[in-house]
C-alpha positions as CSV (number, residue, x, y, z in Angstrom):
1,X,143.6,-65.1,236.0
2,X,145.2,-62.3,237.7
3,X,144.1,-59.4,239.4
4,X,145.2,-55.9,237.2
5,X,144.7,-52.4,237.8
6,X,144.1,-49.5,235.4
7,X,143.1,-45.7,235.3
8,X,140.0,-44.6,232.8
9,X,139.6,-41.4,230.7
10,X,137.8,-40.6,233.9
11,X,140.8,-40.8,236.4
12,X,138.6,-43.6,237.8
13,X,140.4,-46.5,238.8
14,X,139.5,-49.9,236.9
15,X,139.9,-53.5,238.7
16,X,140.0,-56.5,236.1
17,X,141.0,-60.0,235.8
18,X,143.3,-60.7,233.2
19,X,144.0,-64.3,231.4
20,X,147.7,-65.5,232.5
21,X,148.5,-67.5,229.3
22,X,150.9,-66.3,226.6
23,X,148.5,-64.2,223.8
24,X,145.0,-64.9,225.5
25,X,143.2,-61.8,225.6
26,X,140.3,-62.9,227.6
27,X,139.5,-60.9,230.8
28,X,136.7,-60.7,233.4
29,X,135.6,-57.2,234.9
30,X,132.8,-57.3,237.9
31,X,129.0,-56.0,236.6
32,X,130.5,-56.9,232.9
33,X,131.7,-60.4,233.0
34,X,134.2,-61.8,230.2
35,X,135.7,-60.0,227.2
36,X,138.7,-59.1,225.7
37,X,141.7,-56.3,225.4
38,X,142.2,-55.7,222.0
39,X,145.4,-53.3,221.6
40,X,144.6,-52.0,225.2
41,X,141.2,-51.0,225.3
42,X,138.2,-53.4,226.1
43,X,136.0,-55.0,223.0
44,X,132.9,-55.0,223.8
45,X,131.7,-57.0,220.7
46,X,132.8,-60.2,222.4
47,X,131.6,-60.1,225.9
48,X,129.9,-63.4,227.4
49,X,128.4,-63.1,230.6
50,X,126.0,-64.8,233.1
51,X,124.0,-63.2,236.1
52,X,123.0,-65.0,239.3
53,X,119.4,-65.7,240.1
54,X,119.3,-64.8,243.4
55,X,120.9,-61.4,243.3
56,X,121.5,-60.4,239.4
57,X,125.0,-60.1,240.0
58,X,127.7,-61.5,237.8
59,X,128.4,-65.2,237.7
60,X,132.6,-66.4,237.1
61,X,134.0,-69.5,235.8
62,X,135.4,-70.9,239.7
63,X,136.7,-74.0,238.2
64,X,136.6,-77.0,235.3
65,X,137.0,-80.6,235.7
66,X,137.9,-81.5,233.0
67,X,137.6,-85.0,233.3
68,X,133.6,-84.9,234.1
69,X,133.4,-81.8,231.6
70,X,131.8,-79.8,234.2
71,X,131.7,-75.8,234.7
72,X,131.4,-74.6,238.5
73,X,130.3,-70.4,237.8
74,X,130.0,-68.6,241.4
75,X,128.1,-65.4,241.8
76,X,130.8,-62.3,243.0
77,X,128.4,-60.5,245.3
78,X,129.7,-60.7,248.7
79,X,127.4,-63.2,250.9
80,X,125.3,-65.0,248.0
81,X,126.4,-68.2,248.0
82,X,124.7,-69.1,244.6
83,X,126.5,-72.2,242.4
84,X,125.8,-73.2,239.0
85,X,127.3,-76.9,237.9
86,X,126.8,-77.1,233.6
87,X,128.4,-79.0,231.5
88,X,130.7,-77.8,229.5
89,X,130.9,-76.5,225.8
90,X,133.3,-79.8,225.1
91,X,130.7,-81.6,226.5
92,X,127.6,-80.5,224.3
């Protein structure tokens, strides 16, 4: 994913991840976790998320292996080291 920039109604400045593959639409914004940008704006109707049990802060997808079909999600508050390993969906 890679890091984009944009400014709200507000003037406030938003930081997102977008997806880098040709027509994904999936993104990840911190405190809201993933979604999508439909025509620009963001679709709330879709938006998956997970929140760390140490600190209630927003788990992200780290990595795959897709041989073992296993999901490492890492919480994005700075110093909390939590790590969840779960199988993925292929693999249910």
């Amino acid at each position: 994913m890679l890091r984009m920039m944009l400014e709200g109604d507000t003037g406030q400045i938003l930081s997102f991840h977008v997806c880098d593959r040709r027509d994904c639409s999936r993104v990840f914004r911190d405190g809201h976790g993933y979604g999508d940008v439909i025509a620009g704006v963001f679709d709330e109707t879709r938006v998956s998320l997970k929140r760390c049990p140490l600190c209630a802060s927003v788990l992200f997808l780290a990595e795959v292996d897709h041989s073992l079909k296993i999901e490492t999600w890492e919480c994005t508050q700075a110093g909390c080291e939590h790590t969840e390993r779960i199988p993925s969906p292929s693999a249910r």
